[in-house]
C-alpha positions as CSV (number, residue, x, y, z in Angstrom):
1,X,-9.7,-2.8,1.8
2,X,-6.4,-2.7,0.3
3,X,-6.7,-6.5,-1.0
4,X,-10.0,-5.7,-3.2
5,X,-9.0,-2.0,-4.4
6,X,-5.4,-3.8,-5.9
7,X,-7.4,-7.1,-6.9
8,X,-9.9,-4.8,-8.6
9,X,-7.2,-2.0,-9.8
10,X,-9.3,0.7,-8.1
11,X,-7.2,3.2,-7.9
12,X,-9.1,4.8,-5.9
13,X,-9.3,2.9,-3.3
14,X,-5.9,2.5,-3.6
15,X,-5.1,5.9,-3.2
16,X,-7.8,6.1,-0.3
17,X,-5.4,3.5,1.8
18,X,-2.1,5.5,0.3
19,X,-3.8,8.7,2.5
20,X,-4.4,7.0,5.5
21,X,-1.2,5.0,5.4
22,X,0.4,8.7,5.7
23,X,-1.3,9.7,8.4
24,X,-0.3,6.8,10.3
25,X,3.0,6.5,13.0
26,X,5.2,3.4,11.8
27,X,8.3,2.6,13.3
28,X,11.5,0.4,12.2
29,X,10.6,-1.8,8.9
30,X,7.2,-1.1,9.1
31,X,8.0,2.7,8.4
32,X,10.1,1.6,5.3
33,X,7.2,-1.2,4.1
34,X,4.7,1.7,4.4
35,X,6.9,4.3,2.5
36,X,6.9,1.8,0.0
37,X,3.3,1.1,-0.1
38,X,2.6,4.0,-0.9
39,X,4.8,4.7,-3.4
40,X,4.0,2.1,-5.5
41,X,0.3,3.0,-5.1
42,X,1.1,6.1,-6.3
43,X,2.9,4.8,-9.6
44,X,0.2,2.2,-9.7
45,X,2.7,-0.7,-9.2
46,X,0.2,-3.7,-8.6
47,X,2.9,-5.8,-8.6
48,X,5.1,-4.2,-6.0
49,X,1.5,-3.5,-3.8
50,X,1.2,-7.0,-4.2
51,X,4.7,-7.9,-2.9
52,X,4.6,-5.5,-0.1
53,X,1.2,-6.5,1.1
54,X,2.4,-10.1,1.2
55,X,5.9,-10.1,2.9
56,X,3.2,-7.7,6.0
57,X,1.1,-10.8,5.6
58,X,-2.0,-8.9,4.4
């Protein structure tokens, strides 16, 4: 979901994955890769999304 909302810049559906990122339990680097997520979703960072969705191999 994440892939087509950044490919498509629906920020909608970007912030829809932003939400349920924060309700999810991360631990370790994954915690910090989610914080980031998120926000650069929230500053509508493609290019960061884009970075951080690669280095978890999404």
């Amino acid at each position: 979901m994440i892939n087509e909302a950044v490919d498509n810049l629906d920020m909608d559906g970007m912030q829809q994955v932003a939400d349920e990122l924060k309700s999810c339990i991360f631990t370790g680097a994954e915690s910090e890769k989610a914080k980031k997520l998120i926000d650069a979703i929230e500053e509508m960072d493609v290019d960061i999304c884009l970075e951080i969705m690669d280095s978890w191999g999404v």
